[in-house]
C-alpha positions in Angstrom: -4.2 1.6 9.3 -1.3 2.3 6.8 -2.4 2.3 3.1 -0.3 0.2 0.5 -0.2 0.3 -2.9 0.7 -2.7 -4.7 2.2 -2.8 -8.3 1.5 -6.3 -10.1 4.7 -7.7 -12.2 3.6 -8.2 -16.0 2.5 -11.2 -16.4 0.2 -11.0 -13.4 -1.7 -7.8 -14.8 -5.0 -10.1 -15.6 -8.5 -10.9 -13.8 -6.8 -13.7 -12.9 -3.7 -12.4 -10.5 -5.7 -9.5 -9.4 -7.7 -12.3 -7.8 -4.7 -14.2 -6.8 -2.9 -12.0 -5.3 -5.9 -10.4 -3.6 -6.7 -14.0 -2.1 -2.8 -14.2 -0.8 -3.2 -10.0 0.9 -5.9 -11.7 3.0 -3.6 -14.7 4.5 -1.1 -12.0 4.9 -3.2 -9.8 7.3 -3.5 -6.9 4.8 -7.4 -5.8 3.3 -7.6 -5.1 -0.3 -9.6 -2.2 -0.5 -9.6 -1.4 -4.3 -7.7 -3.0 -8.0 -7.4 -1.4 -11.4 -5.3 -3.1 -14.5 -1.8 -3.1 -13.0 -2.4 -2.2 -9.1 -4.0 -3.1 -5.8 -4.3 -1.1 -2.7 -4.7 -2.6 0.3 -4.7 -1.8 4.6 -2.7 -3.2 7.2 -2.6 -2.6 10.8 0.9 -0.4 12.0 1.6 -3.2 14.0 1.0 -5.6 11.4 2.9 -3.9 8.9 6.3 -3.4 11.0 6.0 -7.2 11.7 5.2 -8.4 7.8 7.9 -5.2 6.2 10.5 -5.3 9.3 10.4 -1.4 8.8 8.7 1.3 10.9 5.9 3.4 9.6 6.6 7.4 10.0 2.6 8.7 10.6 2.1 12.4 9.4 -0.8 14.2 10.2 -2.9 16.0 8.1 -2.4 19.5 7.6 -5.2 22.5 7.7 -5.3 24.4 4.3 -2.8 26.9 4.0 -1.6 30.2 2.3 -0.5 27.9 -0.7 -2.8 24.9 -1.0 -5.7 23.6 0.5 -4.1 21.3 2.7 -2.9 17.8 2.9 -4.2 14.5 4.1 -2.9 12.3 6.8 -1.4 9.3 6.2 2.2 7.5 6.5 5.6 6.8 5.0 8.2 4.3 5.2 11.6 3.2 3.7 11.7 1.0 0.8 9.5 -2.0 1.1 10.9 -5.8 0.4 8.1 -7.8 -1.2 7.5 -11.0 1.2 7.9 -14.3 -0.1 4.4 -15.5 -0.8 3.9 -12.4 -3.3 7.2 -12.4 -4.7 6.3 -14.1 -7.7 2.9 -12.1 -8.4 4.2 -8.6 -7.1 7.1 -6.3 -8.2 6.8 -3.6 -5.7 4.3 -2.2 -2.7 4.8 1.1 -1.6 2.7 3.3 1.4 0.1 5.2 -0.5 1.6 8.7 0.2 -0.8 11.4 2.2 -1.5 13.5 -0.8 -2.1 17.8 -1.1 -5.2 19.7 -1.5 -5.8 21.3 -4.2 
């Protein structure tokens, strides 16, 4: 699964297109998995996602703690993303939730 995050354009940023725009992730084939004031993250499938984004996913794989940190998740990475259609007037950007270090 490759984690998205997925930044809401201004007027969006309410109860109301959280809920939207978590309703429209669903049809899309992407999970919301959590939402805070300005943001959703979601899931999607790799195969899924190079279909929806028309860009391939990069995986990295975690990494055992080290002489300088404690390590480092796994996860994926990508090119810029183009917002589809359906979100475009809800969404100004969605990004792949970078693997992040140990600390």
């Amino acid at each position: 699964m490759v984690k998205l995050q997925i930044l809401l354009r201004q007027p969006w940023r309410t109860s109301e297109g959280i809920e939207r725009v978590r309703d429209l992730l669903g049809t899309m084939g992407m999970k919301p998995t959590s939402s805070g004031r300005t943001t959703l993250s979601a899931e999607i499938a790799e195969d899924s996602f190079e279909q929806l984004f028309h860009v391939p996913v990069t995986k990295l794989d975690s990494r055992p703690p080290g002489g300088r940190d404690f390590g480092r998740s796994g996860g994926g990475v990508s090119d810029d993303l183009i917002v589809p259609e359906p979100l475009g007037e809800y969404v100004e950007s969605i990004t792949v939730a970078s693997p992040y270090l140990r600390l």
